[in-house]
SETORLUM-390303 format. One record per residue: residue in three letters; y, x, z of N, C-alpha, C in turn; chain; residue number from 1. Coordinates in nm, 4 decimals. Each point is the difference from the previous one (the first is absolute). Layout:
+------+----------+----------+----------+----------+----------+----------+----------+----------+----------+------+-----+
| code |      n.v |      n.u |      n.w |     ca.v |     ca.u |     ca.w |      c.v |      c.u |      c.w | unit | pos |
+------+----------+----------+----------+----------+----------+----------+----------+----------+----------+------+-----+
|  Ala |        Y |        X |        Z |        Y |        X |        Z |        Y |        X |        Z |    A | NUM |
...
+------+----------+----------+----------+----------+----------+----------+----------+----------+----------+------+-----+
This chain:
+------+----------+----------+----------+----------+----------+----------+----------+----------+----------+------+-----+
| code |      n.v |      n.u |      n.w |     ca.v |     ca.u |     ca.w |      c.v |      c.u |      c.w | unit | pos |
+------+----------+----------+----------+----------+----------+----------+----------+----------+----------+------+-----+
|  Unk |  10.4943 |  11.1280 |  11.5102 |  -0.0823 |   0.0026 |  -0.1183 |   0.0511 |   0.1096 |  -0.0923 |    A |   1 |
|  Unk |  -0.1081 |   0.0944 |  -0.0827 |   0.0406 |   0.0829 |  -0.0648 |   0.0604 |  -0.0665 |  -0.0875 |    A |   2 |
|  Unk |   0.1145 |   0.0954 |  -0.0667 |   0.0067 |  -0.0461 |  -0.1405 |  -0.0215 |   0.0288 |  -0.1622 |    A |   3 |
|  Unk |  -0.0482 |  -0.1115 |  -0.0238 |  -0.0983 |   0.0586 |  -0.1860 |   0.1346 |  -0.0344 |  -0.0677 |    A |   4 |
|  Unk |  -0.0095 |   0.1172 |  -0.1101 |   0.0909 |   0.0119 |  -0.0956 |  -0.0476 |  -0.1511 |  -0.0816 |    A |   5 |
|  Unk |   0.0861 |  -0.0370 |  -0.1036 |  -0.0519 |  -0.0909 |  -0.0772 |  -0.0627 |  -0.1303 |  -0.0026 |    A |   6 |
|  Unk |   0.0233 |  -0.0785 |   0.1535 |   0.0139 |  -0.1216 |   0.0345 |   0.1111 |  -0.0394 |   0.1107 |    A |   7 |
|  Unk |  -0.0148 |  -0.1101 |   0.0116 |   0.0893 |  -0.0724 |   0.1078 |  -0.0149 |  -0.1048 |   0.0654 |    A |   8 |
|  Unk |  -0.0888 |   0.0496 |   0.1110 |  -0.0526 |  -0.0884 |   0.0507 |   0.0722 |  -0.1165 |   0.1241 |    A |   9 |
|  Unk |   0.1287 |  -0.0267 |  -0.0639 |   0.0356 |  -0.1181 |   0.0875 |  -0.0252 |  -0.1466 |  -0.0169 |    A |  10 |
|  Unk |  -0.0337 |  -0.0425 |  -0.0840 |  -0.0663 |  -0.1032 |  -0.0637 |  -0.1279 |   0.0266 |   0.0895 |    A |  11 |
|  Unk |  -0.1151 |   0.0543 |   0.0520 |  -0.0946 |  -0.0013 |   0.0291 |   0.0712 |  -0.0187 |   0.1812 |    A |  12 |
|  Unk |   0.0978 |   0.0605 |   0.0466 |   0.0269 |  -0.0262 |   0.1218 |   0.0444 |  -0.0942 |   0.0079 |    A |  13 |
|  Unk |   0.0665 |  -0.0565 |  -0.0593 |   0.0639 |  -0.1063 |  -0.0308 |  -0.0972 |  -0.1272 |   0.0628 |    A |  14 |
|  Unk |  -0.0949 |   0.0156 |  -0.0812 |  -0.0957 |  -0.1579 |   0.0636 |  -0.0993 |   0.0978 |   0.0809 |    A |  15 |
|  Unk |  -0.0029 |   0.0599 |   0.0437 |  -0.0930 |   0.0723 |   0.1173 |   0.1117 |  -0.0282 |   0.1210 |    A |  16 |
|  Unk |   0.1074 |  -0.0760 |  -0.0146 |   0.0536 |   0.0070 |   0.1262 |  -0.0175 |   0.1129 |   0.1065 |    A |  17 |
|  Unk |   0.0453 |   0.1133 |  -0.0318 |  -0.0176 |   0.1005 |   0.1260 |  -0.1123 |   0.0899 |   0.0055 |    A |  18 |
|  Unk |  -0.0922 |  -0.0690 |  -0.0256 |  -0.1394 |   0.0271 |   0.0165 |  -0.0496 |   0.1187 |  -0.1230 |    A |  19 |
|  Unk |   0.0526 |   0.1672 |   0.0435 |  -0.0516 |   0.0739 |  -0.0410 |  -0.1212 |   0.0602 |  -0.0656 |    A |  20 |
|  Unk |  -0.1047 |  -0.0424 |   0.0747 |  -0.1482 |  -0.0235 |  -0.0388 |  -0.0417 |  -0.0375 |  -0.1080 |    A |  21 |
|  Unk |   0.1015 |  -0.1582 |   0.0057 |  -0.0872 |  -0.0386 |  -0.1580 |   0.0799 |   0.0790 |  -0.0688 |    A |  22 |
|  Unk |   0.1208 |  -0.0135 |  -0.0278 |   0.0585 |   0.1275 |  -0.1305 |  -0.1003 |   0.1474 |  -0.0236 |    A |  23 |
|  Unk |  -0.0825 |   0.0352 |   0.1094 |  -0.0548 |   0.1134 |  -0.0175 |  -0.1432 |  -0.0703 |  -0.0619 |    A |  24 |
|  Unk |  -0.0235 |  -0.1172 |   0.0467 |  -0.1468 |  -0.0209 |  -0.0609 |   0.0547 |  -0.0414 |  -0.1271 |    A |  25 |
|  Unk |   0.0431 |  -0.0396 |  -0.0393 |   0.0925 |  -0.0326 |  -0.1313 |   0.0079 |   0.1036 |  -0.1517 |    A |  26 |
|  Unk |   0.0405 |   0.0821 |   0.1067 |   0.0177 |   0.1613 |  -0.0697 |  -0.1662 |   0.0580 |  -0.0357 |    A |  27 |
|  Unk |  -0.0376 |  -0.0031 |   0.1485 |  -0.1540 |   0.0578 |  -0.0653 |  -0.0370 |  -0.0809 |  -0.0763 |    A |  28 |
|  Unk |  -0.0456 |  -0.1587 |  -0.0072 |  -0.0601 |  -0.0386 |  -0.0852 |   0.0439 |   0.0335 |  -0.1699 |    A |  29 |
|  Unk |   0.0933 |   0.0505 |  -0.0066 |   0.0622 |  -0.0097 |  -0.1408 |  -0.0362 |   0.1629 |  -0.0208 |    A |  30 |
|  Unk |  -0.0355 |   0.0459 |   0.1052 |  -0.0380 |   0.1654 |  -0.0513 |  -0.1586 |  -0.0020 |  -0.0142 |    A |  31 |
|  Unk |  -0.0522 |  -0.0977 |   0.0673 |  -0.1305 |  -0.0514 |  -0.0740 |  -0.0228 |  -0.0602 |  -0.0958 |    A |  32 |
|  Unk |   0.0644 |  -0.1087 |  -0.0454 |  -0.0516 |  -0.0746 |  -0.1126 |   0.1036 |   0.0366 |  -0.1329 |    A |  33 |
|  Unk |   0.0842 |   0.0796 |   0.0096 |   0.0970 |   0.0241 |  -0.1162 |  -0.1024 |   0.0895 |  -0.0876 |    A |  34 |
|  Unk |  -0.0679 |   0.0651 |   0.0251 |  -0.0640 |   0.1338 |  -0.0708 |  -0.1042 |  -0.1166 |  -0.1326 |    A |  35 |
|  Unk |  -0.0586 |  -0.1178 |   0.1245 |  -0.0693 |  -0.0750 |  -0.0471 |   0.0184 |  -0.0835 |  -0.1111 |    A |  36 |
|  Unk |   0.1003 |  -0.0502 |   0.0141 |   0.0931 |  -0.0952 |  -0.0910 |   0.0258 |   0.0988 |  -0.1457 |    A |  37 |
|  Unk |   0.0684 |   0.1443 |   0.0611 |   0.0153 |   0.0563 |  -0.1250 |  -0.1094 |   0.0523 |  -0.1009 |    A |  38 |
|  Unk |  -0.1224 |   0.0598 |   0.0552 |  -0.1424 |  -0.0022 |  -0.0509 |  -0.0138 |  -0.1286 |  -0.1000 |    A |  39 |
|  Unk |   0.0220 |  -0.1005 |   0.0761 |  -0.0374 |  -0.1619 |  -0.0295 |   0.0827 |   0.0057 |  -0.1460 |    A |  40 |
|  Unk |   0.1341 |   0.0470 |   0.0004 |   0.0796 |  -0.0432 |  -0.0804 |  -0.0628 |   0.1052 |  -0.1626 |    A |  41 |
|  Unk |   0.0535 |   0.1210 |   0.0707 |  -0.0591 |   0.1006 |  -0.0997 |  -0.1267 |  -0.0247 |  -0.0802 |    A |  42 |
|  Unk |  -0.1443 |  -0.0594 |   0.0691 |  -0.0981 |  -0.0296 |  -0.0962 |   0.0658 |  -0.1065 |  -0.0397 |    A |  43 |
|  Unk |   0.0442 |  -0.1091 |   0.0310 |   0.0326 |  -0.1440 |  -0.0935 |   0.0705 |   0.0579 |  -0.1450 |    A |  44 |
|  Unk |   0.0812 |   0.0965 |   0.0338 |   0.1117 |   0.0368 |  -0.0907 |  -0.1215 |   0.0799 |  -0.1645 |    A |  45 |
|  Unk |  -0.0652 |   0.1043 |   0.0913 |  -0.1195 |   0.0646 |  -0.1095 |  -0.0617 |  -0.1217 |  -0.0438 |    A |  46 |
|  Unk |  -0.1012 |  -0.1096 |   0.0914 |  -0.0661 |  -0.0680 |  -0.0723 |   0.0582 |  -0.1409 |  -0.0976 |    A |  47 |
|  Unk |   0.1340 |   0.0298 |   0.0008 |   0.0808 |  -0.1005 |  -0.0681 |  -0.0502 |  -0.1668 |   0.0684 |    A |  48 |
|  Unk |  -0.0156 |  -0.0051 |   0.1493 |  -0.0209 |  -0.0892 |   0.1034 |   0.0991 |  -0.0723 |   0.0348 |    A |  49 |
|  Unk |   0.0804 |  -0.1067 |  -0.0849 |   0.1123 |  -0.0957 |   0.0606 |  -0.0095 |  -0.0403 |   0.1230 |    A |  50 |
|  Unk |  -0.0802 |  -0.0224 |   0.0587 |  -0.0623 |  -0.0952 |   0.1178 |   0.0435 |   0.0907 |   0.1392 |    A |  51 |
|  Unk |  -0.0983 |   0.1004 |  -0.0637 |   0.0178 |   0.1374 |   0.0698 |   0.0943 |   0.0480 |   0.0435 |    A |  52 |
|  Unk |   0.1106 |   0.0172 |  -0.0747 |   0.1412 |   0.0669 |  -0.0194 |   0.1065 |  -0.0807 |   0.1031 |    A |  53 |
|  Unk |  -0.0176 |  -0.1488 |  -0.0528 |   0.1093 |  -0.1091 |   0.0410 |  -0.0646 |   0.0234 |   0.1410 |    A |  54 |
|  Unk |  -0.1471 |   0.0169 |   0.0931 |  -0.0277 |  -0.0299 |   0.1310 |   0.0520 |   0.1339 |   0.0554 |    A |  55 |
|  Unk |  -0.0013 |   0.0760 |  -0.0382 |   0.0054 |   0.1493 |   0.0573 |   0.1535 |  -0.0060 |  -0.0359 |    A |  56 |
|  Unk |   0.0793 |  -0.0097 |  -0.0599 |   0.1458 |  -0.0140 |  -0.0132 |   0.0630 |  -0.0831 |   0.0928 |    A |  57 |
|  Unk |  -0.0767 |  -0.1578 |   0.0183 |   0.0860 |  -0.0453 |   0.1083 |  -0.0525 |   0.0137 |   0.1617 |    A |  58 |
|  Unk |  -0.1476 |   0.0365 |   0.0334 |   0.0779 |   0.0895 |   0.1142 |   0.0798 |   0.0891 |   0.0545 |    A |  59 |
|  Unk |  -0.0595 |   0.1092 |  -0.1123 |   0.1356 |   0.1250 |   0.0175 |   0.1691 |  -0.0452 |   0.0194 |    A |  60 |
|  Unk |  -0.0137 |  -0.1053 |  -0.1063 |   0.1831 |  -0.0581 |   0.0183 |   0.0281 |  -0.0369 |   0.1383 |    A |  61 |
|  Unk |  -0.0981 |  -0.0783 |   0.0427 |   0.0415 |  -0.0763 |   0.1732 |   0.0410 |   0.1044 |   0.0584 |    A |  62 |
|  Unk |  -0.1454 |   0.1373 |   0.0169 |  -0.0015 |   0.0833 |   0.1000 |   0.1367 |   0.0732 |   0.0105 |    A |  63 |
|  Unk |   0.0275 |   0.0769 |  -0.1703 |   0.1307 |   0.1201 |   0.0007 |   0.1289 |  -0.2192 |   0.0233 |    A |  64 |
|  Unk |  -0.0302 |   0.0136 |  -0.0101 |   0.1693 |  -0.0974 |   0.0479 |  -0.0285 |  -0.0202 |   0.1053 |    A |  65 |
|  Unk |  -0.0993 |   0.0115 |   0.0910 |   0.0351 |  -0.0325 |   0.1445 |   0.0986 |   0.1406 |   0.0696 |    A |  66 |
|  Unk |  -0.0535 |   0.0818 |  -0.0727 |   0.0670 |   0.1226 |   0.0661 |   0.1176 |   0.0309 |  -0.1098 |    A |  67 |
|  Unk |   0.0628 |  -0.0743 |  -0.0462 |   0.1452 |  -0.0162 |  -0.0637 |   0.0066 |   0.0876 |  -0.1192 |    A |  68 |
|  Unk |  -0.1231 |  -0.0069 |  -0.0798 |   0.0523 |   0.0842 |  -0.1342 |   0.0014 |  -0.1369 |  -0.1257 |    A |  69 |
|  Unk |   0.1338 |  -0.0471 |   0.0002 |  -0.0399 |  -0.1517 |  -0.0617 |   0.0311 |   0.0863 |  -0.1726 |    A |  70 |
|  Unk |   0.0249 |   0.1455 |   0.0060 |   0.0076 |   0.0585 |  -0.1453 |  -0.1876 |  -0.0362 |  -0.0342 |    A |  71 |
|  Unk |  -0.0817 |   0.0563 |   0.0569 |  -0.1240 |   0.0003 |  -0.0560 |  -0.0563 |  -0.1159 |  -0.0084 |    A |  72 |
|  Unk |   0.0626 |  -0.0740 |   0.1107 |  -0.0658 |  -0.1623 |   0.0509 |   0.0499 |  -0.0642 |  -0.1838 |    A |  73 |
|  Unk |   0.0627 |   0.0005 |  -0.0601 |   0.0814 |  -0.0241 |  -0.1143 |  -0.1147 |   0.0051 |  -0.1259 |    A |  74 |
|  Unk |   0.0014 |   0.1692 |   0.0363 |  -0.1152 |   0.0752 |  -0.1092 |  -0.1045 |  -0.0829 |  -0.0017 |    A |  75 |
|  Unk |  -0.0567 |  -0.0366 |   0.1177 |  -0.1137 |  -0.0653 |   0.0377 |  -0.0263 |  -0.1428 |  -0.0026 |    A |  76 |
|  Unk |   0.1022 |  -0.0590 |  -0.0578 |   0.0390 |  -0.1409 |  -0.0338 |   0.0074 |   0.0079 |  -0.1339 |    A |  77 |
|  Unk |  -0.0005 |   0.0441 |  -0.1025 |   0.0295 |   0.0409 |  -0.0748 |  -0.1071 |   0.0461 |  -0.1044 |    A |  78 |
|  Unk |  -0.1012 |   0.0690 |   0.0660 |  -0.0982 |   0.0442 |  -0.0357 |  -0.1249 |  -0.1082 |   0.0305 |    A |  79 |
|  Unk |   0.0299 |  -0.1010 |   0.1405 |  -0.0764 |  -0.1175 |  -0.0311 |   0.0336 |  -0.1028 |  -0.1217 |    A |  80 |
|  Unk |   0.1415 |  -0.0212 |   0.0202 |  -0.0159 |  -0.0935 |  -0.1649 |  -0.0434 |   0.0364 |  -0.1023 |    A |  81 |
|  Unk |   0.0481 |   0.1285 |  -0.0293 |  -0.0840 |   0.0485 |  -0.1316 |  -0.1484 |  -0.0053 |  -0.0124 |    A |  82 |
|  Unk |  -0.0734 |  -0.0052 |   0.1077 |  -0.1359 |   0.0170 |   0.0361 |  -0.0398 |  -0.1636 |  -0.0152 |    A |  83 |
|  Unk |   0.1125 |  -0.0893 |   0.0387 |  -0.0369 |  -0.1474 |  -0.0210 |  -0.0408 |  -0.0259 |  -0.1719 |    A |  84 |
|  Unk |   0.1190 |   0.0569 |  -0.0693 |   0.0152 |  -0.0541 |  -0.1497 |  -0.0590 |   0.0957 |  -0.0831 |    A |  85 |
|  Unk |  -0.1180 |   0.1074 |   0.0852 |  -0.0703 |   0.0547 |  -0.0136 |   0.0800 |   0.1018 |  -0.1676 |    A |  86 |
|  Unk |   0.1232 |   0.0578 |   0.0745 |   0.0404 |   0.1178 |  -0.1287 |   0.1003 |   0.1142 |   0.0945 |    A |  87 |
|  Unk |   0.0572 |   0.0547 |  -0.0713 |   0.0705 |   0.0320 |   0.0335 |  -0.0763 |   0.1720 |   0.0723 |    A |  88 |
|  Unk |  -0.1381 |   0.0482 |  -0.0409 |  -0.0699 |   0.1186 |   0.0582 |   0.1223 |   0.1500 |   0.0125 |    A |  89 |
|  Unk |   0.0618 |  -0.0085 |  -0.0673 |   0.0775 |   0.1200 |  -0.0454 |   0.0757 |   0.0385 |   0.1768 |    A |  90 |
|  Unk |   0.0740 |  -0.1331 |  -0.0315 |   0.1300 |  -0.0167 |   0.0994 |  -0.1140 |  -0.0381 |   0.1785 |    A |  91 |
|  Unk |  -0.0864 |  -0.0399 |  -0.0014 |  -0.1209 |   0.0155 |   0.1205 |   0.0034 |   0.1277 |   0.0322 |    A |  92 |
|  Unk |  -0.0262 |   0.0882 |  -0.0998 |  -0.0701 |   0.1230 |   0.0182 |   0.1297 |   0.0769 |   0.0620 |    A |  93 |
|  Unk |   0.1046 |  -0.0073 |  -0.0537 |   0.1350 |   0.1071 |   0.0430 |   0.0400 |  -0.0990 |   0.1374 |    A |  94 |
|  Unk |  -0.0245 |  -0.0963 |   0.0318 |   0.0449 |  -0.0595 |   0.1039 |  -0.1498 |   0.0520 |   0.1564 |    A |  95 |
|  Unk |  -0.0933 |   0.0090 |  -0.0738 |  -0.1000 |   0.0325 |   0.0943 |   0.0052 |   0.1667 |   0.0668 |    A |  96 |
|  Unk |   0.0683 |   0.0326 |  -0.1532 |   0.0056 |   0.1937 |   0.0467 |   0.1268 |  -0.0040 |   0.1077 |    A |  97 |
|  Unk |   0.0843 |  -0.0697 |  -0.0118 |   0.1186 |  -0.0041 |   0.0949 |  -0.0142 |  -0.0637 |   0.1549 |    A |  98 |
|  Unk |  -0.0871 |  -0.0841 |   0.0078 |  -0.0139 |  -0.0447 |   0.1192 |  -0.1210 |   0.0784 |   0.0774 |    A |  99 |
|  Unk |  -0.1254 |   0.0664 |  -0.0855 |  -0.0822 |   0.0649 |   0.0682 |   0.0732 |   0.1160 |   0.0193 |    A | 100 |
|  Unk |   0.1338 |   0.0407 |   0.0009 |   0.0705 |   0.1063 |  -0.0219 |   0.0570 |   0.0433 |   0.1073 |    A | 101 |
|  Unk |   0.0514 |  -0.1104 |   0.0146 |   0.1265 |  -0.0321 |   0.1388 |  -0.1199 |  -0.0713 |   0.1244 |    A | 102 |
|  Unk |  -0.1162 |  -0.0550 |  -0.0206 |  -0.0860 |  -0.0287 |   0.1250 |  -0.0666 |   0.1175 |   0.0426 |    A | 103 |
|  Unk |  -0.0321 |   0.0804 |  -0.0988 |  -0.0795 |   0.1625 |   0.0781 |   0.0616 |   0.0515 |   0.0544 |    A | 104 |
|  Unk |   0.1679 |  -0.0131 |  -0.0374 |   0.0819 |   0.0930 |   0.0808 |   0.0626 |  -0.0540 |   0.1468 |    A | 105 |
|  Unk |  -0.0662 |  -0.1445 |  -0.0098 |   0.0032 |  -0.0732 |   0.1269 |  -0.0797 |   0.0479 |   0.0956 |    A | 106 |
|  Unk |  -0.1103 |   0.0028 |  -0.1015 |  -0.1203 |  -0.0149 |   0.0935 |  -0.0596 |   0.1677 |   0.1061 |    A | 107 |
|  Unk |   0.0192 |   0.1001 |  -0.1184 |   0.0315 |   0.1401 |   0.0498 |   0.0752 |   0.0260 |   0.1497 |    A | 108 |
|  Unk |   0.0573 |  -0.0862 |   0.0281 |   0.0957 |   0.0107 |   0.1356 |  -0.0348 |  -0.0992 |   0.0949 |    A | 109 |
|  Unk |  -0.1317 |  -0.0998 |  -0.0266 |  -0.0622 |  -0.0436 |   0.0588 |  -0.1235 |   0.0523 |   0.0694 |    A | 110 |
|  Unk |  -0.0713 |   0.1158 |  -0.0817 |  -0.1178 |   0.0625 |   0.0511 |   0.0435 |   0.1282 |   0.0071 |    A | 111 |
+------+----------+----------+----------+----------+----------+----------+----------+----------+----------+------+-----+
């Protein structure tokens, strides 16, 4: 398996037992639906969308911690509570520029 800068995907081999494949379907799916999630997140964030924010925040968290970035997985925990107690836009917004930051530069070495 190649290797992408900026994850670590042993946690994903880990319960794939062996089984290369899924780690790769794993990988693609997250180079599909990450772009999505962040779109998702970015309008919630403009349309001041709690609902929005907290759903699109906690997939992204599952996805980047499966592939071992538990720094963003953090961000992304983080940015759902605030999205729960519906405040906190400031610290969303610098947490959203950082994780769509470090996922493009994921994702760039995916396509």
């Amino acid at each position: 398996m190649k290797t992408i800068v900026g994850i670590d995907t042993s946690y994903l081999e880990e319960i794939a037992n062996g089984d290369e494949e899924f780690v790769l379907e794993m990988i693609n799916l997250f180079a599909e639906q990450a772009p999505v999630d962040i779109a998702g997140l970015s309008s919630g964030i403009s349309q001041k969308d709690w609902n929005g924010i907290y759903q699109h925040a906690h997939k992204l968290k599952y996805a980047i911690g499966s592939l071992g970035r538990d720094d963003l997985k953090e961000k992304l925990e983080e940015v759902e509570d605030l999205a729960k107690e519906e405040e906190g836009m400031e610290v969303i917004g610098e947490h959203f520029q950082t994780v769509k930051k470090e996922i493009q530069a994921i994702l760039v070495q995916l396509t």
